[in-house]
C-alpha positions, 0 to 999 in steps of 0.5 A: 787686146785688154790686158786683164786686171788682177789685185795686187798682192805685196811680195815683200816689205822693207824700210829704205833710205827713203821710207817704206818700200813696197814690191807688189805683184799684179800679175804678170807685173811687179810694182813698187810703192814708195811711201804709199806712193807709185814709183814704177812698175814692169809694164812698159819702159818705153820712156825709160829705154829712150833715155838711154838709147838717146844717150849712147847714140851720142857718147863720144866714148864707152862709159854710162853712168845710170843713176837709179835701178828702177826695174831694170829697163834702162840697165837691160837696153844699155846692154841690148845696145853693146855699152862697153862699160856700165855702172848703175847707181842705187841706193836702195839694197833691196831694189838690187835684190828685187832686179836679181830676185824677182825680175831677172835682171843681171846686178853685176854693175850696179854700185849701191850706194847714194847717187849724190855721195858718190859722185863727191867722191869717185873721179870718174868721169862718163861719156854719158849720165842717164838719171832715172831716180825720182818721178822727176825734179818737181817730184823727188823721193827725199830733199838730198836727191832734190839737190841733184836738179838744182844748179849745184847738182847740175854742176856736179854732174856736169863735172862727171861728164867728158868733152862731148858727153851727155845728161839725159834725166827721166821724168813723169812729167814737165819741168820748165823751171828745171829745163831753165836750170839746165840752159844755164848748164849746157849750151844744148837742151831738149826735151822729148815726150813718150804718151802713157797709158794715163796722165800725162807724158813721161819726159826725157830731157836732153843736156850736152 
């Protein structure tokens, strides 16, 4: 069946940490538009419950960290599959407020907050970080979240994680320069490809 295509209409304009935010409606979905550019949308989520499905099938313990709202996807799979404790991690107020509001989804354990600030300052570790907060590595929102993919961020995120835990970060497309920065991390990396409607795959890569 063809879905049938609708001119999107803006539902609300703000100014975030990283520029002009943008939530569009293209009925029945929603959009978000960074700066001009499209960061994620309602449509599908499949790469996005991957990410997180990969990592609780292998958390040795009950913590998730999610770095990064988006619309909701990986938040709503995590507790779809039963994860005790969930802390989501986003900077943008009005994307907490966007889930809440207009995509129904629950916000109770989201922290809004810069992702990089608060993993200097909290002492929690996790038994497994799904990172969902730019297009990918080679693709970043700002500089300061490009330091996450660097060997610095690598190492501060590592230093989140338990014995036996795991990172698994969402991309819309292949890193091998940041696949190389993770084998230098973690002893076990992996990547996995999920087919979109256009372009090229989204990838998730693995680290443990």
């Amino acid at each position: 069946m063809v879905e049938p295509m609708y001119s999107p209409t803006i539902v609300d304009r703000v100014t975030g940490h990283c520029g002009e935010l943008v939530l569009r409606r293209a009925d029945p979905h929603y959009e978000i538009i960074a700066n001009g550019m499209f960061l994620m949308d309602t449509r599908a989520g499949d790469s996005e419950r991957l990410l997180v499905r990969t990592a609780v099938a292998h958390m040795p313990g009950p913590r998730l960290l999610i770095g990064g709202l988006g619309v909701g996807f990986s938040l709503r799979e995590a507790l779809a599959l039963g994860v005790e404790s969930v802390v989501v991690v986003e900077r943008e107020p009005a994307v907490i407020r966007w889930n809440a509001e207009f995509f129904g989804n629950p916000t109770a354990d989201c922290v809004q907050a810069d992702l990089v600030s608060w993993l200097h300052t909290t002492p929690t570790r996790f038994d497994a970080i799904c990172l969902d907060i730019d297009n990918g590595p080679d693709w970043t929102l700002s500089e300061d979240n490009a330091t996450l993919y660097s060997d610095a961020g690598l190492a501060l995120l590592h230093s989140h994680l338990t014995p036996g835990g795991m990172l698994t970060v969402w991309s819309a497309s292949a890193s091998r320069t940041f696949e190389s920065a993770l084998r230098t991390r973690f002893p076990s990396v992996k990547t996995l490809s999920v087919d979109v409607p256009r372009g090229e795959p989204d990838v998730v890569f693995i680290a443990c």
